[in-house]
MIZA-180477 format. One record per residue (C-alpha): residue in three letters; residue number from 1; z, x, y negated. Coordinates in steps of 0.25 Angstrom, whole numbers, always signed. Last residue first. Layout:
BEGIN
REC  type  seq  w  u  v
REC  ALA  NUM  Z  X  Y
...
//
This chain:
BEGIN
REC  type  seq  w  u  v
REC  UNK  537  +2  -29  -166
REC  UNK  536  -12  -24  -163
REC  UNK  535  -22  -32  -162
REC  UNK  534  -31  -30  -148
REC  UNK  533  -26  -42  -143
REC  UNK  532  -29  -41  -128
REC  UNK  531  -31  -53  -117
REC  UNK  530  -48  -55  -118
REC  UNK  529  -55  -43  -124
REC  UNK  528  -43  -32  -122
REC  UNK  527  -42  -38  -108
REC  UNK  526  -58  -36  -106
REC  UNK  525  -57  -22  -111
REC  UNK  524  -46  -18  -102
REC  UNK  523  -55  -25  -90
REC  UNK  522  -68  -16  -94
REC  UNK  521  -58  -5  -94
REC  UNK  520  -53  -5  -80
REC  UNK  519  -67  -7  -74
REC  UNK  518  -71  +4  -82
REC  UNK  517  -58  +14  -78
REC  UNK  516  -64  +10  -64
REC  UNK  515  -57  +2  -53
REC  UNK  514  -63  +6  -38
REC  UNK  513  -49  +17  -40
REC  UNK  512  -40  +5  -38
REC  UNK  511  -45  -1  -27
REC  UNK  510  -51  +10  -19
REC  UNK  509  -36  +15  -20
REC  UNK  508  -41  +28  -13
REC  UNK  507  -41  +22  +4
REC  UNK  506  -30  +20  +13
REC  UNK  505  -22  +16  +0
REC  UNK  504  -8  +14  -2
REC  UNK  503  +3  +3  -10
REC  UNK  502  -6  -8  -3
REC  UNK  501  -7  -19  -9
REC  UNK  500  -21  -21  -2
REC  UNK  499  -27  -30  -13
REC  UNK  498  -40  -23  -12
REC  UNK  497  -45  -17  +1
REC  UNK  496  -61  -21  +1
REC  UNK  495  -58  -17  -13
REC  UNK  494  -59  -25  -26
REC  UNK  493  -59  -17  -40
REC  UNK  492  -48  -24  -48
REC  UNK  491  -45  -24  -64
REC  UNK  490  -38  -36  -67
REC  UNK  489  -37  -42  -83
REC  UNK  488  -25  -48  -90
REC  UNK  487  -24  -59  -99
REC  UNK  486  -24  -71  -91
REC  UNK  485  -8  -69  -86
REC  UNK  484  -1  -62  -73
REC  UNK  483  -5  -46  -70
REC  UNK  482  -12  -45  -57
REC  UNK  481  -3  -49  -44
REC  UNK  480  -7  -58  -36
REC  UNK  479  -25  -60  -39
REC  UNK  478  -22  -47  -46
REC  UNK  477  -21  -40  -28
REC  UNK  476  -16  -29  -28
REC  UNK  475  -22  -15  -20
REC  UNK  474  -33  -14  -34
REC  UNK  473  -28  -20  -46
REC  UNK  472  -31  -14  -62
REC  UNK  471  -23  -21  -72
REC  UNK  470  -27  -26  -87
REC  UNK  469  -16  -33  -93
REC  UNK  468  -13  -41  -105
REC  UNK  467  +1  -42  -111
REC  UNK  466  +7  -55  -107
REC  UNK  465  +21  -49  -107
REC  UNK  464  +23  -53  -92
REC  UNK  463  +8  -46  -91
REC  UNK  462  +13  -32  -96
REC  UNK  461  +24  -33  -87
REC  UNK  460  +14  -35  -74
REC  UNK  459  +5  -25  -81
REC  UNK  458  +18  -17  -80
REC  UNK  457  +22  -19  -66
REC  UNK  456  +11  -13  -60
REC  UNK  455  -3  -18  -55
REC  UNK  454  -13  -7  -62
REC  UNK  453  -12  -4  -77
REC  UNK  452  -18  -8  -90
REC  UNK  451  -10  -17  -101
REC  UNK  450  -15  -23  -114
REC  UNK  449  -11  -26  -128
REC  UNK  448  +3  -19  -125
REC  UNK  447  +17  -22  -133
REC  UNK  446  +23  -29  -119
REC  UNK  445  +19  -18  -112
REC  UNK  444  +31  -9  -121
REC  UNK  443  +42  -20  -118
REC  UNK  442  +39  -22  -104
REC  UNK  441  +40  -6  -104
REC  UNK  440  +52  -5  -111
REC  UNK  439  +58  -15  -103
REC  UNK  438  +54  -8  -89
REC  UNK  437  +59  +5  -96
REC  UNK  436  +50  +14  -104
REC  UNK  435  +47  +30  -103
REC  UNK  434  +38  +31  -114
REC  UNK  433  +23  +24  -115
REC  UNK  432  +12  +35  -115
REC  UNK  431  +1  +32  -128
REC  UNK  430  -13  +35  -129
REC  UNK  429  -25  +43  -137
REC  UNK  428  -35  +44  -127
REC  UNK  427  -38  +55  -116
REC  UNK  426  -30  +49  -105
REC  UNK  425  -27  +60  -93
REC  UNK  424  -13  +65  -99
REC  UNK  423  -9  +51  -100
REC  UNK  422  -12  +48  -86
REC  UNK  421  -6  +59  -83
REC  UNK  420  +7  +57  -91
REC  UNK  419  +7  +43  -86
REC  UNK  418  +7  +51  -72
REC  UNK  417  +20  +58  -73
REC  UNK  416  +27  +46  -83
REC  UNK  415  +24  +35  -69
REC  UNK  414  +40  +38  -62
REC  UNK  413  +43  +23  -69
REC  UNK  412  +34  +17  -77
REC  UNK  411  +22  +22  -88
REC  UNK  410  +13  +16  -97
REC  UNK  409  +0  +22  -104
REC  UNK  408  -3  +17  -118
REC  UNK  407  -16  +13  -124
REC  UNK  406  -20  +13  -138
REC  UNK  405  -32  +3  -140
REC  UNK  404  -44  +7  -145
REC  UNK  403  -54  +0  -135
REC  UNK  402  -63  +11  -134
REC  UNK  401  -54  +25  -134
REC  UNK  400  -41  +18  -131
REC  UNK  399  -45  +9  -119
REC  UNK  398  -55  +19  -115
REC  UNK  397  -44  +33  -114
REC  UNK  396  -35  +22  -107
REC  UNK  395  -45  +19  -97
REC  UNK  394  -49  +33  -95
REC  UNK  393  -32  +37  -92
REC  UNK  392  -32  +23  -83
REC  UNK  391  -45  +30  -75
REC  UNK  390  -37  +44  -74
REC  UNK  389  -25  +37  -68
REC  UNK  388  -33  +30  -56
REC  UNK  387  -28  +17  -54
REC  UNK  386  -16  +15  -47
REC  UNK  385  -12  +2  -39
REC  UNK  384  -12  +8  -25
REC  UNK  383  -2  +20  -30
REC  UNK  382  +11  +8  -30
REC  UNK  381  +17  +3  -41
REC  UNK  380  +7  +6  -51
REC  UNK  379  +7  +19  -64
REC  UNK  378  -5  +16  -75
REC  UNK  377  +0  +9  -85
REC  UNK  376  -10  +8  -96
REC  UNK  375  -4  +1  -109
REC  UNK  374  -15  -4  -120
REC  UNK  373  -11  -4  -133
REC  UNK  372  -16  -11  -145
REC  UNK  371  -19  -1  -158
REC  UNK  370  -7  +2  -166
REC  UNK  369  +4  +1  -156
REC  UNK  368  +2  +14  -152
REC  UNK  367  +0  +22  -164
REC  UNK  366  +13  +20  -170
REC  UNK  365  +20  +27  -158
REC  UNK  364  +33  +29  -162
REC  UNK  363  +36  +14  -165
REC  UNK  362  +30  +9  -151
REC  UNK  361  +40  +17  -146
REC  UNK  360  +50  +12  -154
REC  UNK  359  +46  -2  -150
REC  UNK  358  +45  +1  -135
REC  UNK  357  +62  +6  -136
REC  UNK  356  +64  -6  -144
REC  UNK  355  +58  -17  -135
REC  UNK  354  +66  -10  -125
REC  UNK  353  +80  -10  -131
REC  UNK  352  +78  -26  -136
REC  UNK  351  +76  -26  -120
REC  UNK  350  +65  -33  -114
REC  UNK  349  +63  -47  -110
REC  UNK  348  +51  -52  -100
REC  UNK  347  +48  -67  -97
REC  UNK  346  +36  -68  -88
REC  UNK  345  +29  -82  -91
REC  UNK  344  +21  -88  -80
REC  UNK  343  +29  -99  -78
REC  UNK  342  +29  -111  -68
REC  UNK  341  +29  -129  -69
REC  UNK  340  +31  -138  -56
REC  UNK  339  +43  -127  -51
REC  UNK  338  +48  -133  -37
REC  UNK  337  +54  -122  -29
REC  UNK  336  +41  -119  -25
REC  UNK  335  +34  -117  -38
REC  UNK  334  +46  -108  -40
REC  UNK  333  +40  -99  -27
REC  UNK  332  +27  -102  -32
REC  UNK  331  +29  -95  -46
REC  UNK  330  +30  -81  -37
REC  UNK  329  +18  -83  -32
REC  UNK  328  +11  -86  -47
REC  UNK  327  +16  -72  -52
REC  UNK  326  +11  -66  -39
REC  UNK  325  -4  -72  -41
REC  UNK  324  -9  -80  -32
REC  UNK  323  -19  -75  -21
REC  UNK  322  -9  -65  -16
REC  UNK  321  -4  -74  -4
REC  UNK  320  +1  -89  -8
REC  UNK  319  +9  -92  +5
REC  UNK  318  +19  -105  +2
REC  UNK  317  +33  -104  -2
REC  UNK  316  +44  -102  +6
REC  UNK  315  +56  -106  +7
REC  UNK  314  +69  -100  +16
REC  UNK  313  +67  -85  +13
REC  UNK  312  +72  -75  +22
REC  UNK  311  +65  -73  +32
REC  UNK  310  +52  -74  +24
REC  UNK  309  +54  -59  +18
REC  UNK  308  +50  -54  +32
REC  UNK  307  +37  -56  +24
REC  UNK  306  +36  -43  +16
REC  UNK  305  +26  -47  +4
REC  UNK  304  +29  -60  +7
REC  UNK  303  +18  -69  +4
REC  UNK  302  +13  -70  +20
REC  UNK  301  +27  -75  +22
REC  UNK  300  +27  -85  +12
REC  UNK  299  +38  -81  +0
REC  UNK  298  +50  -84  -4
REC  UNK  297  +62  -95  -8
REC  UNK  296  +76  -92  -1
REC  UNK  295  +86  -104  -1
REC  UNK  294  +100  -103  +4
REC  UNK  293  +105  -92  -3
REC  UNK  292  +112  -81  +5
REC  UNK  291  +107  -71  -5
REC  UNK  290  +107  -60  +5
REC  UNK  289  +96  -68  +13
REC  UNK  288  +87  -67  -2
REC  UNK  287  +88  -52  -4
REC  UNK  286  +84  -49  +12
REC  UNK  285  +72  -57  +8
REC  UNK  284  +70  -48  -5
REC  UNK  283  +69  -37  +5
REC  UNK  282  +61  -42  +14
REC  UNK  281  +50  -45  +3
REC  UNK  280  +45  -58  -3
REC  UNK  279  +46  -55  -18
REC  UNK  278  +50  -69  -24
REC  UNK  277  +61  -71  -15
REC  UNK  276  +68  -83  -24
REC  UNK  275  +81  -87  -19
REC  UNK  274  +88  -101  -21
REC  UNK  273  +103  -104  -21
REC  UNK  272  +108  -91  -25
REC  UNK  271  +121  -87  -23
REC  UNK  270  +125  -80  -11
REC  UNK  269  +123  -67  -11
REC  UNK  268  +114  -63  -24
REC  UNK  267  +126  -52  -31
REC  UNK  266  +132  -49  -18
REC  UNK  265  +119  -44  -12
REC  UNK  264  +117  -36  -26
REC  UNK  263  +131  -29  -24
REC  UNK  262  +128  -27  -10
REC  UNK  261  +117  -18  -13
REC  UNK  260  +123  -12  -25
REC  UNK  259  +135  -7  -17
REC  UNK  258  +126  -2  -5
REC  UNK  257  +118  +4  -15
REC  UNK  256  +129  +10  -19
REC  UNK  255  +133  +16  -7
REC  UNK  254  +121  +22  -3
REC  UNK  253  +104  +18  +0
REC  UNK  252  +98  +26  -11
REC  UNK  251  +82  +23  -7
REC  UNK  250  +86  +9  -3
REC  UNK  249  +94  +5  -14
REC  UNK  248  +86  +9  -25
REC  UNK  247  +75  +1  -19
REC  UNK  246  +85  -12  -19
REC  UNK  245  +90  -9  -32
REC  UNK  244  +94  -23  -35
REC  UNK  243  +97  -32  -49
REC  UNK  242  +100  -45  -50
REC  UNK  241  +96  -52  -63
REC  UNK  240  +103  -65  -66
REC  UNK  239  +99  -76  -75
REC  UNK  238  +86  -77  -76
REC  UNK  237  +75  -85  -85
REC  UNK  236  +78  -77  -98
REC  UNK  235  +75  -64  -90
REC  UNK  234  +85  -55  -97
REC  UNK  233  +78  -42  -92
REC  UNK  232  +71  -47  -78
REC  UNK  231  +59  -36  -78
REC  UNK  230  +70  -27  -81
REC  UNK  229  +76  -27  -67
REC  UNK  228  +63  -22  -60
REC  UNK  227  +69  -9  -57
REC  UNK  226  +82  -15  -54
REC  UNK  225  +74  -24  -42
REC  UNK  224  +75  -37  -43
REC  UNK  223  +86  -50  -40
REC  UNK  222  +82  -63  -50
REC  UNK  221  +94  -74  -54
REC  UNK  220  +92  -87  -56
REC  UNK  219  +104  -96  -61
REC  UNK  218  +98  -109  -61
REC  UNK  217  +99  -121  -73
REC  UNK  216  +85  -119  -76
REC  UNK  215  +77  -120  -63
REC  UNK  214  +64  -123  -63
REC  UNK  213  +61  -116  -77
REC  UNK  212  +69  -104  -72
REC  UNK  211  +59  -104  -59
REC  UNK  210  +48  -104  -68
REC  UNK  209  +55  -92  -76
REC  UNK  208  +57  -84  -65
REC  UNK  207  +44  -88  -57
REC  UNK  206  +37  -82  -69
REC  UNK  205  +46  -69  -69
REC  UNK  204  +41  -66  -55
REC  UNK  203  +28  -58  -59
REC  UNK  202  +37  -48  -68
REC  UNK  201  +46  -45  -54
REC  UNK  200  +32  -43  -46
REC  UNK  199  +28  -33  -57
REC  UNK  198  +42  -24  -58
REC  UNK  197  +42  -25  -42
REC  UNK  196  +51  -30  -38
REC  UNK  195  +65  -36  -35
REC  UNK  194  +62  -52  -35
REC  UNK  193  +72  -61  -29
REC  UNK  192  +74  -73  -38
REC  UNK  191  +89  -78  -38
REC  UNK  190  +92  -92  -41
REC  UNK  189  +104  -100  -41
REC  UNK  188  +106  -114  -46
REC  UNK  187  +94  -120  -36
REC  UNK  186  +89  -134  -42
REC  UNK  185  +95  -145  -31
REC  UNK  184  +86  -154  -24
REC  UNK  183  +83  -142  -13
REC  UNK  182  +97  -142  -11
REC  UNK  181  +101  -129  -7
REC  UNK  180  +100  -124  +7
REC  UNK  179  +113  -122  +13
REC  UNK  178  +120  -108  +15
REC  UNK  177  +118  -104  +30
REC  UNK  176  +128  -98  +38
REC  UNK  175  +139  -108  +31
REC  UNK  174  +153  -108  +32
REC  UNK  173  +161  -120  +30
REC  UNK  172  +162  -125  +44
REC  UNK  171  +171  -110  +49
REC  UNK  170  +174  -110  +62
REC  UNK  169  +164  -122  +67
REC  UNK  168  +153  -113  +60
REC  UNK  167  +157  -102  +69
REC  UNK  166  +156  -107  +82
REC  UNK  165  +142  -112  +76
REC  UNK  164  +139  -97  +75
REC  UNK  163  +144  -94  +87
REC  UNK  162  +137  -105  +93
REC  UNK  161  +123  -102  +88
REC  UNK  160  +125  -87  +91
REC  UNK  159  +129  -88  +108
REC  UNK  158  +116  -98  +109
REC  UNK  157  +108  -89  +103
REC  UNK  156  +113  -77  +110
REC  UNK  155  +111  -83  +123
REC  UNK  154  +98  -88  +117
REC  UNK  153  +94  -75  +115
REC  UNK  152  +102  -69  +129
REC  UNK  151  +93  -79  +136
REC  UNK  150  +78  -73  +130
REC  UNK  149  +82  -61  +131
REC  UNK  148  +84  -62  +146
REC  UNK  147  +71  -70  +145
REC  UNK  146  +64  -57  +143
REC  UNK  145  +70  -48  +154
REC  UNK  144  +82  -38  +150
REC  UNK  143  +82  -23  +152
REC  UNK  142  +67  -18  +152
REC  UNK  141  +70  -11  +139
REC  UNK  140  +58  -21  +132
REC  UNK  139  +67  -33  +136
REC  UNK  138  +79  -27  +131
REC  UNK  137  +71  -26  +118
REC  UNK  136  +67  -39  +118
REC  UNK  135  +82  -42  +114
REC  UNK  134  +82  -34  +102
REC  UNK  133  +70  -38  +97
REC  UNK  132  +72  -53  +98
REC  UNK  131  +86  -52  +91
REC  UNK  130  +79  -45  +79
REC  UNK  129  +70  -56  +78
REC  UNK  128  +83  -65  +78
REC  UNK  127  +89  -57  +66
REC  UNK  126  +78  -57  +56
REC  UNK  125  +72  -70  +56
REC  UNK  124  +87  -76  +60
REC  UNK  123  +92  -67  +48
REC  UNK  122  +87  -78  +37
REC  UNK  121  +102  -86  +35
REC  UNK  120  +112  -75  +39
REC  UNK  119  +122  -82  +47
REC  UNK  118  +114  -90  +57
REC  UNK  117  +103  -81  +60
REC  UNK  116  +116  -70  +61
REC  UNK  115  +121  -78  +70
REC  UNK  114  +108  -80  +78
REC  UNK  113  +104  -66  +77
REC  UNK  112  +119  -61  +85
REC  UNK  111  +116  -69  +96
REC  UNK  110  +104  -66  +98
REC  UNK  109  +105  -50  +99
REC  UNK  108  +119  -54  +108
REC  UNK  107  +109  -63  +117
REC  UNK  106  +98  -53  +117
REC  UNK  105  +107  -42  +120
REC  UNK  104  +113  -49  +131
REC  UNK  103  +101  -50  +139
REC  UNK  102  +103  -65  +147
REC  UNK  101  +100  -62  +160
REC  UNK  100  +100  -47  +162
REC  UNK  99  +112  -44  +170
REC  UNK  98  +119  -30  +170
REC  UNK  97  +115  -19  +180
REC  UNK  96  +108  -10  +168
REC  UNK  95  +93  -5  +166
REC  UNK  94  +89  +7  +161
REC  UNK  93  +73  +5  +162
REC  UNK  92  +64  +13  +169
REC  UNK  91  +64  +2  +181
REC  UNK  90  +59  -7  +169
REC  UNK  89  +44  -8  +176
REC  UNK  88  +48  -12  +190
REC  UNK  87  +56  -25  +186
REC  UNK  86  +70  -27  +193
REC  UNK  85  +81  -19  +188
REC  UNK  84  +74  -19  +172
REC  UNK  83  +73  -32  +173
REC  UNK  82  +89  -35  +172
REC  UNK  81  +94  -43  +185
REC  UNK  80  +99  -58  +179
REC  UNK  79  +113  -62  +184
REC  UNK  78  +111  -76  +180
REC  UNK  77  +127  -78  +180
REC  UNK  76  +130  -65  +178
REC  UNK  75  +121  -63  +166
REC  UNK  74  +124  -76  +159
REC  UNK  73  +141  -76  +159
REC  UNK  72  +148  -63  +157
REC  UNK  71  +135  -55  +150
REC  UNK  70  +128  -65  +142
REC  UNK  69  +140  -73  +137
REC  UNK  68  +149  -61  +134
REC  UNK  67  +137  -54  +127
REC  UNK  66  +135  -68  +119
REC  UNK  65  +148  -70  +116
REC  UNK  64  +150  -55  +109
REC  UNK  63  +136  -57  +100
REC  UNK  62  +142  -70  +97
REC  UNK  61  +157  -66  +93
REC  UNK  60  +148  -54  +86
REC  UNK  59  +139  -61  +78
REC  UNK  58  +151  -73  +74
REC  UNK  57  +158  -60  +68
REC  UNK  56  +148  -52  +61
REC  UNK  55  +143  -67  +55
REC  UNK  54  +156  -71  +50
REC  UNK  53  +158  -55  +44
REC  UNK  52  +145  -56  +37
REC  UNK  51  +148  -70  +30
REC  UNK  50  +163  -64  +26
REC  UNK  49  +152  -52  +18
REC  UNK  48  +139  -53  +20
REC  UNK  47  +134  -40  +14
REC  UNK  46  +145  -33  +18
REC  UNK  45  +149  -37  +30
REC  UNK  44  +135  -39  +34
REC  UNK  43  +131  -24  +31
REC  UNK  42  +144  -20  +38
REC  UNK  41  +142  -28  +50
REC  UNK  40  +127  -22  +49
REC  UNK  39  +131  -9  +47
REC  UNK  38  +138  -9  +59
REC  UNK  37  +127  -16  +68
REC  UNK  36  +118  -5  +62
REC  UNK  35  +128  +7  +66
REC  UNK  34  +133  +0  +79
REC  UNK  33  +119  -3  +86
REC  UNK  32  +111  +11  +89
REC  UNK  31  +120  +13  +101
REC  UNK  30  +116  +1  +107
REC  UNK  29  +103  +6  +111
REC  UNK  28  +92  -6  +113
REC  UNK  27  +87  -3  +98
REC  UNK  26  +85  +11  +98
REC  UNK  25  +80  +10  +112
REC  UNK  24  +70  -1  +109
REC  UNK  23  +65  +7  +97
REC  UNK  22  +61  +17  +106
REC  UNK  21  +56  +10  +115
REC  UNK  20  +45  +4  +105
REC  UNK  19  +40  +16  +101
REC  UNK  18  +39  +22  +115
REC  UNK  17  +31  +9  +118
REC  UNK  16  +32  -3  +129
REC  UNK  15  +25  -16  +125
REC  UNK  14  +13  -18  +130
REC  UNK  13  +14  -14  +146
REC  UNK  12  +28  -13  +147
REC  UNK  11  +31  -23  +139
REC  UNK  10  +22  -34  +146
REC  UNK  9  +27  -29  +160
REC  UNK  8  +42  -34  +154
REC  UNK  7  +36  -47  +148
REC  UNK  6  +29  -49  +162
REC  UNK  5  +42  -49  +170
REC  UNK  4  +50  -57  +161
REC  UNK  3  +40  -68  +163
REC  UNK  2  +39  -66  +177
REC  UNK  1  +54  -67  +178
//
């Protein structure tokens, strides 16, 4: 009782905030329960299917035991007075007549986690958590002592383990866990998740083609993002491309993303013997439960760029933090799964319809490919990475005027505006690249001498090609993630912040602006004397 006592002083005095009670109304009034309880019954319905209904039923008879056990049998027979009748500092509290010993939340809250922990392989790092919060928060609201929680847990426990073993003697052929492959036997399914970004996908072609060499006979399939879909055009080293629009789903969230989405779920449900996470983020966790596969390969906590990721993977490998470079990360997760020899090639194929769109371009502007070309893309993922536009325009004006080379100023997605500028601000003959596809644009990079830009998918592309690179780095670190090969030259200014990756500055961007059109120069000039052949075709 000293115990319960000092842990209720201790809130009072530490713990108690209007934030804080705020949320513990919300999530102690019943009222706010039917709408998310339904649309979980429906979600798992669903999504789940006959496995969601066994679990909605074996949840409730446990849930339904449990209240029956607690209230009929425990509480009169220990007949426990609630704190909030006998401690000075509840007295503010609304306090029922009932029993307090065992709290019947807790034991519903943990009865309920455990069946769940057990029919959803992964949930117990989600569910019982949750069960914690929402027992403590009858502590907090003065209405149940701290070991009261802690007997309706294993009251709810108790109440789960044998329901679901009640179960199990029901029905001996259903399985709450699939089994774990035979570590002796090659995997026959293979699905690498891998949504974005455009230069992370390019990165993880490697392991793709290692992981081909490993397993020969294996169906692999690869799950991305629609945006990055073309990076994987008639990969020779995979056989299934699954396609999501998982960022389109969340800003149009209606009926047929709902179809789309549960389309997608059906499609990777259940098939796949081995799961590669190659990207470490919630939501390509979330990816790998729905799969139902028995073995999950992913990152180290610390490597996981969101590390809740680790609940649902089963292996592991080792922490490597930014000191390798992405391309070589990635190649450790095929290492692991028992690879002796690796790739570093990035297979690329491009539609006969690109290559000819870039070849009539090419066509109609005699000029261009006369003289070795130089592309300059000046747009970045994310304003951290940009260099001053007027210091590309000066480097282009120098590239042409004292090198002569042509240059041409590249251009993605929603970046024509301020191509145009930069454009506008370049004093040299030059050249702008038409509106291109991602397959147009491989196949336009691909005809370069040389390539200039920030870190941004087309370096990385230009780099899969083996075209020479020059990239200018200031929040990301080149160690992890500068263009993959010998040939291609880093510019980067170091900071007392550098290698922040973050997508804003506190400050001006002393990190990219530190770099000078000189600096940026002396390294172009350095690739055209070490990596370039300045013959034209």
């Amino acid at each position: 009782m000293e115990f319960d006592a000092a842990v209720f002083y201790w809130i009072k005095e530490h713990l108690q905030s209007q934030p804080l009670d705020f949320w513990v109304e919300i999530f102690t009034d019943k009222n706010n329960y039917p709408i998310p309880a339904a649309a979980a019954v429906i979600a798992l319905l669903a999504l789940r299917g006959k496995k969601g209904l066994w679990f909605i039923l074996v949840a409730l008879l446990a849930n339904l035991t449990t209240d029956f056990f607690i209230h009929q049998i425990l509480k009169p027979l220990f007949a426990r007075t609630r704190p909030c009748h006998v401690l000075d500092i509840l007295n503010a509290v609304h306090c029922t007549h009932s029993f307090s010993f065992p709290s019947v939340q807790a034991g519903n809250l943990f009865a309920i986690a455990t069946v769940s922990a057990l029919f959803f392989r992964g949930s117990r790092w989600v569910v019982f958590p949750l069960a914690i919060l929402g027992s403590l928060t009858r502590v907090y609201i003065g209405v149940h002592y701290p070991t009261d929680i802690i007997a309706g847990g294993l009251c709810g426990i108790i109440v789960g383990l044998l329901f679901c073993r009640f179960f199990r003697l029901l029905f001996p052929s259903y399985d709450f866990q699939p089994h774990a492959q035979n570590m002796n036997q090659p995997p026959k399914n293979i699905l690498i998740i891998k949504l974005s970004s455009l230069g992370d996908v390019i990165h993880a072609l490697p392991s793709l083609r290692t992981l081909r060499q490993l397993y020969p006979k294996a169906h692999i399939a690869w799950i991305v993002e629609e945006k990055c879909k073309d990076v994987l055009y008639k990969n020779p080293d995979l056989d299934e491309l699954i396609v999501v629009r998982i960022r389109h789903w969340r800003r149009h969230w209606n009926r047929q993303s709902w179809r789309e989405f549960k389309a997608s779920v059906k499609q990777i449900q259940g098939r796949f013997d081995l799961v590669i996470d190659i990207q470490g983020l919630i939501k390509t966790g979330v990816i790998a439960f729905l799969t139902q596969s028995p073995r999950v390969i992913g990152f180290d906590k610390k490597d996981c760029r969101e590390w809740p990721n680790t609940w649902f993977t089963h292996e592991k490998i080792p922490f490597m933090g930014k000191k390798v470079h992405v391309v070589d990360r990635y190649l450790s997760m095929i290492k692991a799964l028992g690879a002796k020899t690796v790739s570093h090639e990035f297979p690329l194929v491009v539609p006969e319809k690109a290559e000819a769109h870039i070849e009539a371009f090419w066509k109609s502007n005699p000029e261009l490919p006369a003289k070795p070309i130089v592309a300059i893309h000046h747009g970045v993922g994310f304003p951290t990475k940009r260099w001053p536009m007027e210091r590309f325009a000066q480097l282009g004006d120098r590239i042409v005027k004292e090198l002569g080379f042509n240059v041409m100023l590249t251009w993605g997605p929603g970046e024509e505006d301020s191509v145009k500028k930069l454009s506008s601000q370049m004093k040299e003959k030059h050249w702008v690249s038409p509106p291109n596809t991602l397959h147009e644009s491989i196949a336009m990079l691909k005809r370069m001498s040389l390539c200039i830009g920030c870190d941004t998918g087309p370096m990385h592309l230009s780099a899969a090609q083996g075209i020479p690179t020059v990239s200018l780095f200031g929040p990301t670190n080149p160690v992890y993630s500068r263009p993959h090969g010998s040939n291609h030259e880093v510019v980067v200014k170091l900071q007392p912040c550098s290698f922040c990756h973050k997508h804003s500055c506190p400050t001006q961007i002393e990190c990219m602006t530190a770099i000078t059109v000189d600096d940026a120069f002396s390294a172009v000039q350095k690739s055209v004397k070490e990596h370039v052949n300045a013959q034209t075709p």
